[in-house]
N, C-alpha and C positions, 0 to 999 in steps of 0.2 A: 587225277584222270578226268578229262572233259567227260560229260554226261549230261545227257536229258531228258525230259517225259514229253514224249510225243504219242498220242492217240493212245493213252493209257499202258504206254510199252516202258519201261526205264532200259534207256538206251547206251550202253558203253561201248566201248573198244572194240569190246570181244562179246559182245549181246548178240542174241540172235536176232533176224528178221524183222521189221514190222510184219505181221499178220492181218491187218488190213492198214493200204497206203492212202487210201480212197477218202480214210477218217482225220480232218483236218481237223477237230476240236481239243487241239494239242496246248500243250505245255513244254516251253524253251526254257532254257535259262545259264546265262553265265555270270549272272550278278551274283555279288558275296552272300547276299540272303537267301538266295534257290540253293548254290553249293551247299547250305547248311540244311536245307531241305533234302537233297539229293545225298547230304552225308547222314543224314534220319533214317531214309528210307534204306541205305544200303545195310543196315541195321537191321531194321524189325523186316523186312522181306526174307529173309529164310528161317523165320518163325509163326509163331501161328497166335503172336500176341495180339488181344482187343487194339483196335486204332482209331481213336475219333481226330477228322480230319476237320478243320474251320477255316471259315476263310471267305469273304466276301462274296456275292450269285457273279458266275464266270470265271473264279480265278481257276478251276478245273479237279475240281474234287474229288468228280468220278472219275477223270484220269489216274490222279496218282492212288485211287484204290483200285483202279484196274492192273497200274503198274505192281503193287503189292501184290495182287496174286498171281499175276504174271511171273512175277519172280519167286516165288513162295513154294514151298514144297506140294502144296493143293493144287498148283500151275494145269495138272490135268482136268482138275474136278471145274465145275460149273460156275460160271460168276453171276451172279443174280442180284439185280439189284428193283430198288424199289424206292418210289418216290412216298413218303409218310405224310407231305403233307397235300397231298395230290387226290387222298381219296376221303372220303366220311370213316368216322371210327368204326361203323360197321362193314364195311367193305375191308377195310386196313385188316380188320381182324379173322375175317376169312380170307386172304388173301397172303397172310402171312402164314397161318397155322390152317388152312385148309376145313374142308366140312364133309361131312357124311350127306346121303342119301337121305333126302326127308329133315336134315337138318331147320327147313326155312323153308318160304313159299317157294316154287322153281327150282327147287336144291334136288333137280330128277336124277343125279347122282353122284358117287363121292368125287373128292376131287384133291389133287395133294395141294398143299400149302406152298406158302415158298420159302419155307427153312426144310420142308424134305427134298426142292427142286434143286437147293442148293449144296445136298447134303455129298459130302468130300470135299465142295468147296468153300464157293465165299458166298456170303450173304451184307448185300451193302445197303443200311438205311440213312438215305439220304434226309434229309432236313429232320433231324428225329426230334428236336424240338417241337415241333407239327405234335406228336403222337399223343393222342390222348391220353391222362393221367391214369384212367383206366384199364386204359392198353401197356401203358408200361408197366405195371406189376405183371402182366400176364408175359413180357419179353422178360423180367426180370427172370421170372421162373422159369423160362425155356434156355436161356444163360446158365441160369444156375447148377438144373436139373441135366443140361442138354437132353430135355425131349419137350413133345409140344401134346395138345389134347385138341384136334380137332371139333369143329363146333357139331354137337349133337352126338359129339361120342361121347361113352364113358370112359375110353379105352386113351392110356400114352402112349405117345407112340417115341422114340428115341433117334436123335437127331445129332448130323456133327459140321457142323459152318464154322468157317469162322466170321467171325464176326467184326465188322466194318461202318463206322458210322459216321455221318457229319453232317454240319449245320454252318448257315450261315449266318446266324446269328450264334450268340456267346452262350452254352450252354451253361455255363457257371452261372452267368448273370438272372436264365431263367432258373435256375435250382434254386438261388438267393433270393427270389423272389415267390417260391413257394409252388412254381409250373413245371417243376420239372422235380422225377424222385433222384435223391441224395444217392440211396445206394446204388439205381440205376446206371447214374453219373459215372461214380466210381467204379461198374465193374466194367464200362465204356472206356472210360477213360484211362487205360491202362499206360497207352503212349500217344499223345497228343500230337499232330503234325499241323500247325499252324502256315495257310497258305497266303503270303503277301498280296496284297493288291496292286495290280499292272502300274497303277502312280507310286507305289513306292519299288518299282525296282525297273524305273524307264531304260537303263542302260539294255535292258534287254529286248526293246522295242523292237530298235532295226533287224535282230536275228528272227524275233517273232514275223514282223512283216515282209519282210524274204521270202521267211517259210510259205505262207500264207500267197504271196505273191507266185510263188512259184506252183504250191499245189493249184490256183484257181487258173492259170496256166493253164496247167494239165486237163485242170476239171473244163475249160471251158476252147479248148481248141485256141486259146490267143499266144501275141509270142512279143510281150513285154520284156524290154531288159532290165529294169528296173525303177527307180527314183527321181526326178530332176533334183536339183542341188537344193534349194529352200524345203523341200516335202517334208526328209526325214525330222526336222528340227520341227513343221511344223505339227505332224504326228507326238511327237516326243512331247512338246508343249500342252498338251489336251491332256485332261483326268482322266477318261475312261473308267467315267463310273460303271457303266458293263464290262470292265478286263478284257481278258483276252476274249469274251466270244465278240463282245463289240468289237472289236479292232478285227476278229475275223469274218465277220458280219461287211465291215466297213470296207475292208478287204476287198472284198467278193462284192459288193458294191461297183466301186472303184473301177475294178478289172473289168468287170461285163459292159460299163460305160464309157472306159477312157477311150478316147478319141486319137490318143499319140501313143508312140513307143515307148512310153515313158508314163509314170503317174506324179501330178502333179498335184498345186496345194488344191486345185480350182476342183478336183478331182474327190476333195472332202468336203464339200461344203454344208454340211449337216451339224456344224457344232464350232461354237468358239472360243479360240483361245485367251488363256487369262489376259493377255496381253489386248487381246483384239475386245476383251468384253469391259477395260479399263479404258478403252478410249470412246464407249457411248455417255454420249451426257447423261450427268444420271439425273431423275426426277422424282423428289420425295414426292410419297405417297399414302396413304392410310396403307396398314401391314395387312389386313385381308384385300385390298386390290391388290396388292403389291403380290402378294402370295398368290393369289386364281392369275394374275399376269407370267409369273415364273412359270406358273403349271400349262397356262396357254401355249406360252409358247415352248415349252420345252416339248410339250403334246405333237405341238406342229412340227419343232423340226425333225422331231423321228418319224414322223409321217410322210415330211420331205424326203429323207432319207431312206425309208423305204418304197419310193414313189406310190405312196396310200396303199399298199398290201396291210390292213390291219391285223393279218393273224402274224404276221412276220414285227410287227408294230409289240404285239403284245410280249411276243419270246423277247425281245429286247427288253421292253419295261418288266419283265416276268408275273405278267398279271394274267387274269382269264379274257378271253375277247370278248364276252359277255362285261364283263368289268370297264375294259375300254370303252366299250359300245355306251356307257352310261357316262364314263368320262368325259367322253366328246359332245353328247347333249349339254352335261351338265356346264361345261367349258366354253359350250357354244362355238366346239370347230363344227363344218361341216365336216358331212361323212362322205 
């Protein structure tokens, strides 16, 4: 049976609805590698088994945990997620497990966590290698226990999520290296769904940029009929080290700019193909010029390609735009 995850839905035959059409941060797929993903997921979604999800920033994480509980017997309860390496460990930590009244300076009253906001549903930690070593004993024991003690109680309180995690890095590799707790791991890692990256499963490019072509369409009042004949092959040829949100980034790009009924190669010009980057002469050089020149430019061309919006600059690089902001000095682009 054809199937796919689009805007965190897993979508069949006989599925129901999208519940928001609006959300194009989707996942296609009919290459042999997603089938096998899509034959995982038809699996642990009407259970309520731990799922840690890996998989390169963009190949769509949060989707296919949206898709989990969407199909999951929890499907009514709440899906909350949470970004682990997005906050400092003491934010992390009341913001998972909540705090009393008086708790902390400013703490003028109590407030729930968010494994009681999640409680009948899901609870999704994103990048949980982020979490401090600290902080994971304390999730260990709300797994364990199912309950949580908010900060400045004395009092547990009892909790029911399920639970949903992933990283875009190898979380094996940081437990082996001493960053991440063993048991943690393991009561995480019950079924593992391992997400491809967009270069390895190109075959599914052109239904991705379809998709895409057609929601920004919609989203944008335009009335493109598709491809000129060289584009898709030259789409296909590009890494996309951002996945899918790059290529729907580039997308949406494309659309708002293209000048014909049609999108063409001239229409991406933000990035080159191995083919096209094999035919600049090359010129040895000492490896730190060589290396601040890679970064120069590759700074610039997403800065092209977002016509200098830095904060749209930075979600592509997935850095802080505080962080940018110092890149560009230290790189010597203008700003």
């Amino acid at each position: 049976m054809g199937m796919f995850v689009e805007c965190g839905v897993l979508k069949t035959n006989t599925a129901r609805e999208l519940r928001n059409e609006a959300d194009f941060a989707g996942i296609l797929g009919q290459s042999a590698i997603m089938q096998g993903v899509f034959a995982l997921l038809r699996q642990v979604m009407p259970t309520d088994v731990r799922v840690l999800i890996s998989g390169e920033s963009g190949t769509g994480k949060e989707c296919i945990a949206r898709a989990i509980h969407d199909g999951s017997p929890r499907q009514q309860g709440p899906f909350v997620a949470v970004d682990c390496g997005a906050l400092p460990a003491n934010l992390l930590e009341s913001e998972l497990f909540g705090y009393v009244k008086g708790a902390f300076t400013g703490a003028d009253r109590d407030r729930k966590g968010l494994f009681e906001e999640a409680h009948g549903g899901t609870l999704f930690l994103d990048e949980i290698v982020n979490m401090p070593m600290e902080l994971q004993a304390k999730l260990l024991r709300a797994i364990q226990e199912s309950e949580i003690r908010p900060l400045g109680s004395s009092q547990v309180r009892k909790v029911n999520a399920r639970i949903i995690a992933a990283a875009s890095e190898s979380v094996r590799d940081e437990m082996i290296a001493g960053k991440f707790r063993r048991d943690l791991f393991y009561r995480l890692n019950v079924v593992n769904i391992n997400l491809p990256a967009l270069r390895e499963r190109k075959e599914d490019i052109p239904i991705l940029a379809e998709h895409f072509l057609s929601a920004m369409n919609k989203k944008y009042g335009k009335h493109l009929t598709g491809f000129h004949a060289d584009t898709m092959a030259h789409l296909e040829a590009y890494a996309w080290p951002g996945n899918i949100r790059e290529l729907e980034h580039a997308m949406e790009r494309a659309v708002v700019l293209c000048q014909s009924d049609q999108l063409r190669q001239t229409d991406f010009p933000f990035f080159e193909t191995p083919a096209a980057a094999g035919n600049t002469l090359f010129q040895p050089r000492p490896w730190d010029e060589a290396i601040f020149e890679l970064k120069r430019q590759y700074l610039a061309n997403v800065l092209k390609y977002t016509g200098g919006a830095k904060k749209q600059a930075a979600e592509i690089l997935q850095i802080q735009p505080t962080y940018l902001s110092r890149l560009l000095k230290n790189l010597r682009i203008e700003e």
